[in-house]
N, C-alpha and C positions, 0 to 999 in steps of 0.2 A: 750780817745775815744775808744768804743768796736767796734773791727774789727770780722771781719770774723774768724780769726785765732784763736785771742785771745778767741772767743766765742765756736770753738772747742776745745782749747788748757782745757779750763777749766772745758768741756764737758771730756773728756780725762781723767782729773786725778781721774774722779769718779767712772771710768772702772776697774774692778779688773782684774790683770794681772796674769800670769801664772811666775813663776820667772826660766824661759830660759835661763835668761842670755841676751837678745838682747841688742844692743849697737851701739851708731853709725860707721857704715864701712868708710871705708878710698874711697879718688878721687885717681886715678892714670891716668897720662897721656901714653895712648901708641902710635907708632907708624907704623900703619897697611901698607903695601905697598904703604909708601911714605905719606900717610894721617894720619892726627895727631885725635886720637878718643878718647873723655877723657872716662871713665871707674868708673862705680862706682860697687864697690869691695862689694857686699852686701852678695857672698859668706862666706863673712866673719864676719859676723854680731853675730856671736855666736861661741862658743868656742867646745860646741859638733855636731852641725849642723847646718851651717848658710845657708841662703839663703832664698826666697820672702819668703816660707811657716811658716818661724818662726816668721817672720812679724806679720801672720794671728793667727798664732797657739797659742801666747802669751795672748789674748785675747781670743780665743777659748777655751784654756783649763782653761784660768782665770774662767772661769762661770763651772766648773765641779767641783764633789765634789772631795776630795781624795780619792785615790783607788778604784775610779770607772772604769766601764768597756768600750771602745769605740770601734764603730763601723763607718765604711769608706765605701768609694768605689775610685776606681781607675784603669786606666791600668796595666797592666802586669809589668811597668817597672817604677809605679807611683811614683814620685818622693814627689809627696803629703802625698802617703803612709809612705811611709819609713818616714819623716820627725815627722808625728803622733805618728809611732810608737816609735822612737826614740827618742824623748821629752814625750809622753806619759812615758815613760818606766821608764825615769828620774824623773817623778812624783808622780812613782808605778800604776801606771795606763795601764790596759794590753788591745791591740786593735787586735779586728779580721777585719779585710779586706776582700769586694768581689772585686776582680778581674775581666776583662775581655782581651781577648789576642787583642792583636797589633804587627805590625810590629816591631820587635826586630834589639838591632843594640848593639854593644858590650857593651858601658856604661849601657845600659837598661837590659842588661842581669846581668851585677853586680848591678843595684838597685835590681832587680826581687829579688835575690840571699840573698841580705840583708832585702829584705822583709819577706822572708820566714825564717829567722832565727830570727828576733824580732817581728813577731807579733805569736798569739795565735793561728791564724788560718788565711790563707792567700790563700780561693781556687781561683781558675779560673775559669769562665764561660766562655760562646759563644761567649756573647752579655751586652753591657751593660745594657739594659732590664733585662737580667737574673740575674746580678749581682744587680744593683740596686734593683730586687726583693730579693736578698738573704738576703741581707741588712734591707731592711725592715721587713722580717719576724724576723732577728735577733733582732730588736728592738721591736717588739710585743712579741716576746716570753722571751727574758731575760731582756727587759727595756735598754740594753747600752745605751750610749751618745751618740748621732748623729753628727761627724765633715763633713761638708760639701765636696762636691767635691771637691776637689781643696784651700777646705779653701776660697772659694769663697763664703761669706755673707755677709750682712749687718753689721756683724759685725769685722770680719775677713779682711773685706779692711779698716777699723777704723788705722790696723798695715802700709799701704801702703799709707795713706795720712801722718799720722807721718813720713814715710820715704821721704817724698817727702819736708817735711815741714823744717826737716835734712840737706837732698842737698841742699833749698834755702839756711839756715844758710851757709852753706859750701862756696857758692856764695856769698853771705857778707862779710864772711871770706877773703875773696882772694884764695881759695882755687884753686877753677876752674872760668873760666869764667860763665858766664850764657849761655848756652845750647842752642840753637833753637828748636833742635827736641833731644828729648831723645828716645832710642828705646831701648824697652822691649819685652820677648818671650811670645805670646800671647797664651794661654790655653781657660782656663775660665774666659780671662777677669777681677778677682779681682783686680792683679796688676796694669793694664794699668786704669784701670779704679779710682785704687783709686790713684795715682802717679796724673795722669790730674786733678782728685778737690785736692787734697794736694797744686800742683802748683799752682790752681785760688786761693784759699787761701792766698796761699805768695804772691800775685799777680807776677806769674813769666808770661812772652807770653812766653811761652816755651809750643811747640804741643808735646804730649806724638803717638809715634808712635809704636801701636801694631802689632807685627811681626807674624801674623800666624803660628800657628805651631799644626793645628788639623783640622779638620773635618768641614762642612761649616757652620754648626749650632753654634750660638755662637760670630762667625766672620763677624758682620754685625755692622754698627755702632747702629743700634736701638737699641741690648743688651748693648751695654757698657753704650748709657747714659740713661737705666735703670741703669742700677749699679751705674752712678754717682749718680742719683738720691735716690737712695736707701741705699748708705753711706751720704748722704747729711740728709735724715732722722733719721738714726740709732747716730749721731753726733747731733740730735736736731737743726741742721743748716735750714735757708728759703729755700723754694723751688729753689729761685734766686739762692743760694751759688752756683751751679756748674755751672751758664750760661757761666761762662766765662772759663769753663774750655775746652782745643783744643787737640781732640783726632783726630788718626787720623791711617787705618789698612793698613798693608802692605801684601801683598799676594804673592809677589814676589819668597820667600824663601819656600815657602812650598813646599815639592815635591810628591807631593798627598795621603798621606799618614800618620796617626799619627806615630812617630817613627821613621818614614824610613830618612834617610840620604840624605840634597840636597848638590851634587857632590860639589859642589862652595862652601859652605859653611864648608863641613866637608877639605876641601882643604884646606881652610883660619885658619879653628881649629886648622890646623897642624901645618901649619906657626905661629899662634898666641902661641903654647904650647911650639915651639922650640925657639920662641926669648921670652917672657916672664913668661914662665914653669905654664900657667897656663892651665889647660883642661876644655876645651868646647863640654857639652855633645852636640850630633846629635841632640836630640827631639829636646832640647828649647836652648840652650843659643849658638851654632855656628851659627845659623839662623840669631839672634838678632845681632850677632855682623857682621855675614857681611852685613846684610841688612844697619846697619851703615857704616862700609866702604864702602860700595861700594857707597852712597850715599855723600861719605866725598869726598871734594877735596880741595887741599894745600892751596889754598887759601879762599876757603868756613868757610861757620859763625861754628862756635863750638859745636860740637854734641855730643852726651852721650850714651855709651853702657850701661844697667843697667842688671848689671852681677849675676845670681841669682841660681850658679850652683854648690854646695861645693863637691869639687872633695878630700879635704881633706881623708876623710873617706876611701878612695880607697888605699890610699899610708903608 
């Protein structure tokens, strides 16, 4: 019988990939102040830069010729950027980036730092207005390749229902339990958005809960289930394939600001980096995870950090 899955799964292998390296990450279970939060280690999903955006980027740069030229946009401390340039680079492929400035916080200050040493050209503007025009003039006048914000397209969350389709395996396995609420660091929406149809797929009830961590545009549910909808077509799936999928946004963590640091969270970073040695950048991923602690309790159903932050590179 063709399932849903199997209908993507074979939609999938026709996709020319970018050869990154991605791979499936490891479950870990940890122990956050007394509550047990299982961890999925997506940091780790690649060997030179792992994390959500190689997800996207595998399939992004699959559709690019070799040694072509790309063009981005991103904050000051874009973690999308770096991640282009840095698979880009490994494909001989050279990326200029507009910039615009945000709220800076120490980790952002070493992506910045790493951006400006591996792309081509990495200004800064005012505004993302200004940058997103920079970007576009660059593509009118030299032709680059256009990666998305964030890696956020129709085609680019195609990587994040895969990853989602992953964990079910993983869950079969015996790996982890089965989840209730997964919670991921929310931007642009690709991730959460393709993680929730990945999940209606495996038919898991598991809600994906997106953790704010940006500006209020973006952060509503009518954009994400555009997005399911819009990976749902770009996979050649029926319009039905995401009805069943359960998002759901968390506002809690945010502390008004893209970049800037919520007290509680960068608190729980600390404690999460000195008992398990791993770093949780400020923007996106200490948000995510305590939004799941703090949600968990000893005796509550089984929830899931989905950790999308390679701190590797720093050390």
């Amino acid at each position: 019988m063709t399932t849903l899955r199997s209908q993507f799964e074979r939609a999938l292998a026709g996709r020319r990939r970018a050869p990154i390296g991605v791979r499936p990450s490891p479950v870990e279970r940890w122990v956050i102040d007394g509550v047990t939060v299982w961890v999925k280690r997506d940091d780790l999903n690649t060997d030179r830069l792992g994390g959500n955006k190689a997800r996207a980027l595998q399939f992004l740069l699959g559709e690019v010729p070799a040694g072509a030229n790309l063009v981005t946009v991103g904050g000051e401390g874009s973690t999308h950027v770096l991640a282009t340039a840095t698979h880009g680079a490994a494909l001989g492929m050279a990326t200029t980036a507009h910039r615009w400035r945000h709220e800076m916080n120490p980790v952002a200050h070493r992506v910045s730092a790493a951006i400006s040493a591996r792309c081509t050209a990495a200004p800064i503007a005012a505004s993302p207005a200004m940058a997103l025009m920079g970007a576009a003039w660059r593509r009118a006048r030299h032709g680059d390749h256009w990666i998305p914000f964030g890696g956020t397209s129709p085609l680019g969350m195609l990587g994040h229902v895969e990853a989602a389709l992953e964990l079910a395996d993983q869950v079969a396995a015996g790996q982890l339990p089965p989840p209730a609420r997964i919670y991921v660091a929310h931007g642009t929406g690709g991730t959460a958005a393709g993680l929730a149809l990945g999940l209606a797929l495996a038919e898991l009830p598991t809600t994906v809960v997106a953790v704010r961590c940006g500006p209020s545009f973006g952060h509503e549910g009518w954009w994400l289930a555009r997005l399911i909808r819009r990976a749902s077509q770009a996979a050649g799936l029926p319009a039905s394939a995401g009805r069943a999928a359960h998002v759901a946004i968390d506002h809690q963590a945010y502390a008004g600001a893209y970049g800037r640091p919520q007290p509680d969270a960068a608190a729980l970073a600390a404690r999460v980096h000195a008992d398990h040695g791993v770093l949780l950048d400020d923007t996106y991923a200490a948000k995510a995870c305590y939004a799941a602690a703090r949600a968990g309790t000893p005796d509550g159903p089984p929830l899931l950090f989905w950790h999308t932050f390679d701190a590797r590179w720093m050390t």
